[in-house]
C-alpha positions as a LaTeX table, in Angstrom:
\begin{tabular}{lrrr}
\hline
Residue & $x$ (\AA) & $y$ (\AA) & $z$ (\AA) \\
\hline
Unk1 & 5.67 & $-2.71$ & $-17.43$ \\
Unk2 & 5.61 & $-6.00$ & $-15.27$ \\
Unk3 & 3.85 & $-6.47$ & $-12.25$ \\
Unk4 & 6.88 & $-6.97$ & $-9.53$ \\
Unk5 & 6.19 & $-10.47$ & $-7.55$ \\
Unk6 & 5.91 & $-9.83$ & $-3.59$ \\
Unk7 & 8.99 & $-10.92$ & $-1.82$ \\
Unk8 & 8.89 & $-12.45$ & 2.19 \\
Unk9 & 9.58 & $-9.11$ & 3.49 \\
Unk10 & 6.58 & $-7.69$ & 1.68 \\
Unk11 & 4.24 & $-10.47$ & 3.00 \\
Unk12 & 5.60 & $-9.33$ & 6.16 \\
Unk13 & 4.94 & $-5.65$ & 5.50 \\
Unk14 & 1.53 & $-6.85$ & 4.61 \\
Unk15 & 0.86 & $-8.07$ & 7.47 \\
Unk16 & 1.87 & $-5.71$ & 9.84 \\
Unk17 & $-0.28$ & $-3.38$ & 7.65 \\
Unk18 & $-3.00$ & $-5.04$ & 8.48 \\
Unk19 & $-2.78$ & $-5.33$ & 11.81 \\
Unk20 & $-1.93$ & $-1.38$ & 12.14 \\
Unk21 & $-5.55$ & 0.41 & 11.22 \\
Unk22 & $-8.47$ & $-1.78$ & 13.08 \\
Unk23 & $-11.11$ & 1.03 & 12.35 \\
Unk24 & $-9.99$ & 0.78 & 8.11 \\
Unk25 & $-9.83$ & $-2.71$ & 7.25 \\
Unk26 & $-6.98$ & $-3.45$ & 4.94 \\
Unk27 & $-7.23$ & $-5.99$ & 2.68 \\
Unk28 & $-4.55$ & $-8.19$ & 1.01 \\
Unk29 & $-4.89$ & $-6.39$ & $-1.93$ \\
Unk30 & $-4.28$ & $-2.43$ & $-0.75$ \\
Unk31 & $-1.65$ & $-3.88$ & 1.56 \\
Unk32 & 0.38 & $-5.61$ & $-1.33$ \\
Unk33 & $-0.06$ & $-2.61$ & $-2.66$ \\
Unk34 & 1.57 & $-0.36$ & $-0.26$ \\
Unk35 & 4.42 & $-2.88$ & 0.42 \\
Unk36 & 5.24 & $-3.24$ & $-3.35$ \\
Unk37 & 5.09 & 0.92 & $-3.32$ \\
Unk38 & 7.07 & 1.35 & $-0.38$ \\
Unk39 & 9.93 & $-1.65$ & $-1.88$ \\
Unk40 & 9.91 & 0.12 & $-5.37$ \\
Unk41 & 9.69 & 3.95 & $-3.83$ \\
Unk42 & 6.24 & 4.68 & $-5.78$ \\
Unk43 & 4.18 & 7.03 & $-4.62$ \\
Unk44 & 1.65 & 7.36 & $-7.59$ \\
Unk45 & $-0.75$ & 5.08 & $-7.80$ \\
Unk46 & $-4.13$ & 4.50 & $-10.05$ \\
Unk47 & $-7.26$ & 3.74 & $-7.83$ \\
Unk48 & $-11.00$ & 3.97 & $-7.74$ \\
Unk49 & $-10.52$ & 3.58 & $-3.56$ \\
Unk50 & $-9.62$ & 7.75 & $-2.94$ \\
Unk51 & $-11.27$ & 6.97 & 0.41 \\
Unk52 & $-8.55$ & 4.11 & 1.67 \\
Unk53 & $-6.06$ & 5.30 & 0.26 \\
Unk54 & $-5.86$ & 9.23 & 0.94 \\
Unk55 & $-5.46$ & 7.62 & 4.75 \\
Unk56 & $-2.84$ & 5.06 & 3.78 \\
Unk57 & 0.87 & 6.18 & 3.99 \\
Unk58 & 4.16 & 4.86 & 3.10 \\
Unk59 & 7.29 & 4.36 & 5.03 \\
Unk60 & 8.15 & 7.81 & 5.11 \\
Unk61 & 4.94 & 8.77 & 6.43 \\
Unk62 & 4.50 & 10.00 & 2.66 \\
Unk63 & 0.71 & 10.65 & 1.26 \\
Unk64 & 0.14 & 8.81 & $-1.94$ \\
Unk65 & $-0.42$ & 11.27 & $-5.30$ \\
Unk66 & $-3.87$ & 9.22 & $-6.52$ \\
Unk67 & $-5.30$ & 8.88 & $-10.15$ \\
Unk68 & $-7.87$ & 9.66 & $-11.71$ \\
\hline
\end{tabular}
């Protein structure tokens, strides 16, 4: 499977994500993240970072399902 390229609206998502949580720094990377997940309706995703992102949400106010 490829890696999707972010589009102008998900640079924009990105950075209205990282406005949003001042006490959890987002960084480029978990943002892009979310904004691909939210474009491509994903909900599963593979991370080490449980912490982040068991407080991140998509769209639809959603939880992510994390792996391991």
């Amino acid at each position: 499977m490829d890696i999707p390229p972010l589009e102008r609206e998900d640079l924009t998502h990105c950075r209205r994500l990282m406005r949003q949580c001042h006490d959890l720094p987002r960084d480029l990377a978990d943002a892009s993240i979310v904004a691909l997940a939210d474009r491509l309706g994903i909900a599963k995703v593979f991370t080490l970072d449980h912490k982040d992102f068991s407080i991140y949400r998509l769209k639809q106010k959603k939880r992510f399902t994390l792996i391991p």
